[in-house]
C-alpha positions in Angstrom: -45.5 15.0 46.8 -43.7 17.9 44.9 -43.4 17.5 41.7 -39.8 17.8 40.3 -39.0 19.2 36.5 -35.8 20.0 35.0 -34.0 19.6 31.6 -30.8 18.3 33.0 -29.8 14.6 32.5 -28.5 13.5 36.1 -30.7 11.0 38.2 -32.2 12.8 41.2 -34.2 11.6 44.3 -37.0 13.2 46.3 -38.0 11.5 49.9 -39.1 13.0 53.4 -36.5 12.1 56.6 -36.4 14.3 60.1 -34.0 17.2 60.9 -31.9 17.4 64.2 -35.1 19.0 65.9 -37.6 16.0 64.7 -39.2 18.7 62.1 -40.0 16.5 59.1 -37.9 18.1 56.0 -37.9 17.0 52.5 -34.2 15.6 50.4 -33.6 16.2 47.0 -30.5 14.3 46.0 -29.0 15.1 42.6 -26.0 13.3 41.4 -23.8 13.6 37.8 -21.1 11.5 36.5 -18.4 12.7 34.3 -15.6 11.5 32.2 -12.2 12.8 33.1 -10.1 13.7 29.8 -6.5 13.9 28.8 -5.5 16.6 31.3 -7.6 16.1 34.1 -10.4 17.6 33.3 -14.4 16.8 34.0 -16.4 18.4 31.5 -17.9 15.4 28.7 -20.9 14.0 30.8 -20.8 10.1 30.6 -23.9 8.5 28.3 -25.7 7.1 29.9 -25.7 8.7 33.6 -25.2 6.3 36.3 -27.5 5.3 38.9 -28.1 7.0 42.5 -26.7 4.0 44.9 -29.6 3.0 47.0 -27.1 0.2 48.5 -23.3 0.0 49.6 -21.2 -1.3 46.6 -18.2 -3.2 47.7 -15.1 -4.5 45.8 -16.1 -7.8 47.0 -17.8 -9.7 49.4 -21.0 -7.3 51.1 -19.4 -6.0 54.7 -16.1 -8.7 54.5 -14.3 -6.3 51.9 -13.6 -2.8 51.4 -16.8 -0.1 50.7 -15.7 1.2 47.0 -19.1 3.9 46.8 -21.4 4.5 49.6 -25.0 4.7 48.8 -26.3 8.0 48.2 -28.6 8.0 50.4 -28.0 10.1 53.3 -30.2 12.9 54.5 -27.3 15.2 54.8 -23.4 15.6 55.3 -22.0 18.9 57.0 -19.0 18.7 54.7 -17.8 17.5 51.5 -16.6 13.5 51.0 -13.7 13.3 48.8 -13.3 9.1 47.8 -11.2 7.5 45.8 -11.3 4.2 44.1 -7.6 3.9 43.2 -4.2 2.3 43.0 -1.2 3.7 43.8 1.5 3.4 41.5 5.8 3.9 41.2 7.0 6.8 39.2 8.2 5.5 36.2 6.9 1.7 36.6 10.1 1.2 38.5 9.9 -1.6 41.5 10.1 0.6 44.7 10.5 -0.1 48.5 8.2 2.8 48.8 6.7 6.4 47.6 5.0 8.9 48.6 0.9 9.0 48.2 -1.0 12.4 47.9 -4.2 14.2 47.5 -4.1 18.1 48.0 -6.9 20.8 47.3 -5.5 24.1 47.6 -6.9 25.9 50.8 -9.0 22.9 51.3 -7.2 20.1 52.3 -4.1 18.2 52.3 -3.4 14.6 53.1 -0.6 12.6 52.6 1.2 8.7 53.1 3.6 6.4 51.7 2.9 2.9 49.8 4.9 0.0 50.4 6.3 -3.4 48.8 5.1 -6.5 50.8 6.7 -7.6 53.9 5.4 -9.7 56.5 6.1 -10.2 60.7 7.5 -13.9 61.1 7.6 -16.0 64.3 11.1 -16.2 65.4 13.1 -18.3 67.9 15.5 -16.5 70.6 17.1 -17.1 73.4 14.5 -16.1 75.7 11.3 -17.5 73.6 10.0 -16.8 70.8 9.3 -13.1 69.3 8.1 -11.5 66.4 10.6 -9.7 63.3 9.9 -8.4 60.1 11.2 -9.9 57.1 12.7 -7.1 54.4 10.8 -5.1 51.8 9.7 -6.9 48.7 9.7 -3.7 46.0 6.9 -3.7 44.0 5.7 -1.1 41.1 2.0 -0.9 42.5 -0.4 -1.3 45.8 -4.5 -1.4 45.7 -5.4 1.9 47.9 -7.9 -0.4 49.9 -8.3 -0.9 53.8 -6.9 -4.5 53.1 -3.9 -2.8 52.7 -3.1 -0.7 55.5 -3.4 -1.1 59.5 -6.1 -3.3 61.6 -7.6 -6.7 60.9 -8.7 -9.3 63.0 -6.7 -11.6 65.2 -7.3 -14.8 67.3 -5.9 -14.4 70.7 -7.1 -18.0 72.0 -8.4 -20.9 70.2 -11.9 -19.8 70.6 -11.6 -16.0 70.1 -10.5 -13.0 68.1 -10.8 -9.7 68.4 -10.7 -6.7 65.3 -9.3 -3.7 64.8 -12.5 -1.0 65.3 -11.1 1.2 62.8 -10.3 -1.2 60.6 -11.1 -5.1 60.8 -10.4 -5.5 57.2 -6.8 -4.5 57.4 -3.3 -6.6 58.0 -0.8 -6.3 60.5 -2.5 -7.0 63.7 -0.7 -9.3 66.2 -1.0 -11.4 69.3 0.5 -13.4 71.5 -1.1 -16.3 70.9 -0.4 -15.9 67.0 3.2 -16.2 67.6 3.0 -19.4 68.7 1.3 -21.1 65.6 4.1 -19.9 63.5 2.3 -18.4 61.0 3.2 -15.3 59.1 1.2 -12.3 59.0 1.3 -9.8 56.5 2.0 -6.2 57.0 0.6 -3.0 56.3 1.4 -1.7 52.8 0.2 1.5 53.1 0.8 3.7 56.4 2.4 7.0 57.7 6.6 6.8 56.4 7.4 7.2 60.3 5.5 4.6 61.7 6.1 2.4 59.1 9.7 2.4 59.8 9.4 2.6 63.6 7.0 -0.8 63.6 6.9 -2.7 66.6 4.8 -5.7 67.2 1.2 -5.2 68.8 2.3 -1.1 68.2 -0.6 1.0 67.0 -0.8 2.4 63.8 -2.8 5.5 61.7 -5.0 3.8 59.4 -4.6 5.6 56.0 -6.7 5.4 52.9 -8.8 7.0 50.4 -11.7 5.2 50.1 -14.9 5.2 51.8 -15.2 4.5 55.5 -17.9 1.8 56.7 -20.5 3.3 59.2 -19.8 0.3 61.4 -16.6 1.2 61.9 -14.6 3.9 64.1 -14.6 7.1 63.8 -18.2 7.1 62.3 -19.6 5.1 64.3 -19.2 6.6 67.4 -21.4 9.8 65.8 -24.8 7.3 65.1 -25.5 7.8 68.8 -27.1 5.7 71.0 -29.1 3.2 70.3 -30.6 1.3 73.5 -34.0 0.3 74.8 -35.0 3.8 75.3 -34.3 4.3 71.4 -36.0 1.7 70.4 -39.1 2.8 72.5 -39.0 6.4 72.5 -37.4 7.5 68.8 -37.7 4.4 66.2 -37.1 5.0 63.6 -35.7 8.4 63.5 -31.7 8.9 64.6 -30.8 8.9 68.2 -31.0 12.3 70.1 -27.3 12.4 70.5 -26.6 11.5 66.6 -24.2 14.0 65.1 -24.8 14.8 61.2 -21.3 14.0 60.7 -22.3 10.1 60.6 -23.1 11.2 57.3 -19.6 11.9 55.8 -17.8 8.9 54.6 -14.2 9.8 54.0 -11.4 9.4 55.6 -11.3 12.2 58.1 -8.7 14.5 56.0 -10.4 14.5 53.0 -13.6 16.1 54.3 -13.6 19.5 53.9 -14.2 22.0 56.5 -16.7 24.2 54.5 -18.4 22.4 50.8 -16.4 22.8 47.7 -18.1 24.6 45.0 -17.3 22.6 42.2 -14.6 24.3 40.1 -11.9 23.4 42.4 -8.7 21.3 41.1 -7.5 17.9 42.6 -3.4 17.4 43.1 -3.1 13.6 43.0 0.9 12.2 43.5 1.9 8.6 42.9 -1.5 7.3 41.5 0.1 6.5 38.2 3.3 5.7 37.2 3.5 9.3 35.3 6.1 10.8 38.0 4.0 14.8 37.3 1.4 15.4 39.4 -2.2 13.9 38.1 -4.3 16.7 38.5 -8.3 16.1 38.4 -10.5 19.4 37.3 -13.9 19.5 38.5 -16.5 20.4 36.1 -17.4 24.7 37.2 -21.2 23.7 37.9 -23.6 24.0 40.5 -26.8 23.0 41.1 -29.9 24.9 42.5 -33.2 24.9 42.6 -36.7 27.1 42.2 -39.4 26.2 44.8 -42.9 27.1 44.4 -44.6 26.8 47.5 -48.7 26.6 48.3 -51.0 28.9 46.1 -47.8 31.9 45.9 -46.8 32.5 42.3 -43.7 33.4 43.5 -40.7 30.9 43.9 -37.5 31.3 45.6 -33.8 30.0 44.9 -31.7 27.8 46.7 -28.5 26.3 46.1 -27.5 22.8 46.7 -24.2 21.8 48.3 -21.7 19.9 46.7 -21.1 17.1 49.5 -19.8 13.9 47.8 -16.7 13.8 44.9 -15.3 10.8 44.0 -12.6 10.0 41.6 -12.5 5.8 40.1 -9.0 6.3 38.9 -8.2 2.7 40.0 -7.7 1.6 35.6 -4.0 2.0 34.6 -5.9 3.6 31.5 -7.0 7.0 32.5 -9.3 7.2 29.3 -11.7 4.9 31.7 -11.5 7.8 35.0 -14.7 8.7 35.8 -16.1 11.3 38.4 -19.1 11.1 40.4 -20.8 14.2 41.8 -23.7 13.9 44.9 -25.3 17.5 45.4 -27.9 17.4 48.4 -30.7 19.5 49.7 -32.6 19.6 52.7 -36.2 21.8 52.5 -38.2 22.4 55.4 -41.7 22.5 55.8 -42.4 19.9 52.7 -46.3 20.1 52.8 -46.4 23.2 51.3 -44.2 22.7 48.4 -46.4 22.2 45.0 -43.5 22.6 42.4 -39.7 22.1 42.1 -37.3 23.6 38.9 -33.4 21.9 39.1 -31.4 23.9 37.1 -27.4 23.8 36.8 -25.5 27.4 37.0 -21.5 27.9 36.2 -20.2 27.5 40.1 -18.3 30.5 41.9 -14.6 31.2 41.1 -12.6 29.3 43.8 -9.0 29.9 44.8 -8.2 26.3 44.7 
């Protein structure tokens, strides 16, 4: 095993897992944690450093409630996660129908919904049987940006069965027949796309929006885990399925992975996650990570860079003196035999555009 030195304070991990082609690679995993100041930005380092997640941490019950931080340990993501544990929040603390939700990285991404008051779809008696309405919009000053929240859920649809949303089985909203003939009254979403919301229908589809973490159980990741069948289980146990995508890997929401990894000086745009109507804007701290790697009996060592593949933001506490940032930088190194020695070292990060 290589040993590992470095004068920097973050928690790091070193472990062996298989690349695409079944080569075994070594990971490093590095990971700091920041405090984000008046102004948005991520410089004081938080004492002490948290911990690498080895397991999922949940806002509640394990698997029945939303994911709030994915462990950190994955072997690689092809893009950058950006997560959010976070509440959205009326400008000016005034009781809204609804406002408009926002995270934006210039030239990065862009991605963008509207939070709701309650309502709720009530069974209702008509002339020709019984049907489905929604009651009126309850305003409200602020809605948890969990997957309770928005579209999915799970339904009964006889006595004996149910069925859940595959995107989202956590959710609200979801109808069926049979529900409307218990008379009960279902909650709806509170956090959707402003069209759709207005345009609901009962049993209509909807975009599941969020900013949090996305389970691996669920769709879209889980249709990039492959296949995992008898043939799996004899042939390629324990390693991935041969038609497993990286991509499994990445946790967010699909619009707030970036195309290409962020470099780590980039700024955040956050709109109506605080009552403050301006435009909460989170600054990521200007560092990068790398490495020296001594391999075998050569004195000589070369340089690699880490990617930046995992940001997320806890802006959930109405007091932003308790924001924190999280930052995951990974490595993959092939040919880990030969390694003897390995020097982590933190640089200032390239000048972005964002």
């Amino acid at each position: 095993m290589a040993h590992i030195q470095t004068k920097l304070p973050f928690p790091h991990i070193y472990f062996r897992h298989w690349s695409a082609d079944d080569r075994e690679v070594a990971v490093l995993i590095v990971k700091a944690g920041l405090s984000i100041a008046d102004g948005g930005v991520s410089e004081n380092l938080l004492i002490p450093q948290p911990d690498l997640l080895l397991t999922d941490l949940f806002h509640g019950e394990i698997n029945q409630s939303p994911l709030k931080q994915e462990s950190d340990l994955a072997p690689f993501k092809p893009k950058t996660d950006v997560t959010f544990n976070a509440v959205a929040r009326s400008p000016e603390e005034k009781a809204l129908e609804s406002w408009p939700v926002s995270v934006a990285i210039n030239g990065c991404l862009s991605y963008s919904f509207h939070a709701f008051g309650s309502r709720f779809w009530e069974p209702q008696k008509g002339l020709v049987g019984r049907k489905w309405q929604l009651s009126s919009i309850t305003p409200t000053t602020a809605v948890p940006l969990t997957y309770e929240y928005t579209y999915g859920g799970e339904v009964s649809i006889s006595k004996d069965e149910q069925t859940a949303h595959a995107y989202n089985p956590i959710g609200r909203g979801l109808l069926s027949d049979y529900l409307l003939e218990t008379d009960q009254v279902i909650a709806a979403p509170q956090i959707a796309l402003l069209g759709e919301f207005a345009a609901a229908r009962p049993n209509q589809p909807m975009t599941v929006c969020g900013v949090g973490p996305i389970q691996k159980s669920w769709l879209p990741r889980l249709s990039l885990a492959g296949t995992f069948d008898e043939a799996w289980l004899r042939e390629r146990h324990p390693r991935m399925p041969a038609d497993y995508d990286f991509g499994y890997w990445n946790a967010a929401p699909i619009p707030l992975q970036t195309s290409s990894y962020l470099r780590g000086d980039e700024t955040i745009r956050l709109q109506g996650f605080r009552h403050d109507p301006k435009p909460y804007t989170v600054q990521l701290p200007g560092m990068a990570l790398g490495i020296k790697v001594k391999r075998g009996a050569s004195i000589e060592t070369t340089e690699h860079m880490l990617n930046l593949d995992t940001v997320h933001c806890d802006v959930a506490d109405n007091d932003q003196t308790k924001h924190t940032l999280a930052l995951t930088w990974r490595i993959i190194l092939s040919d880990p035999d030969d390694i003897q020695d390995i020097e982590l070292f933190a640089r200032r990060a390239e000048r972005s555009l964002a």
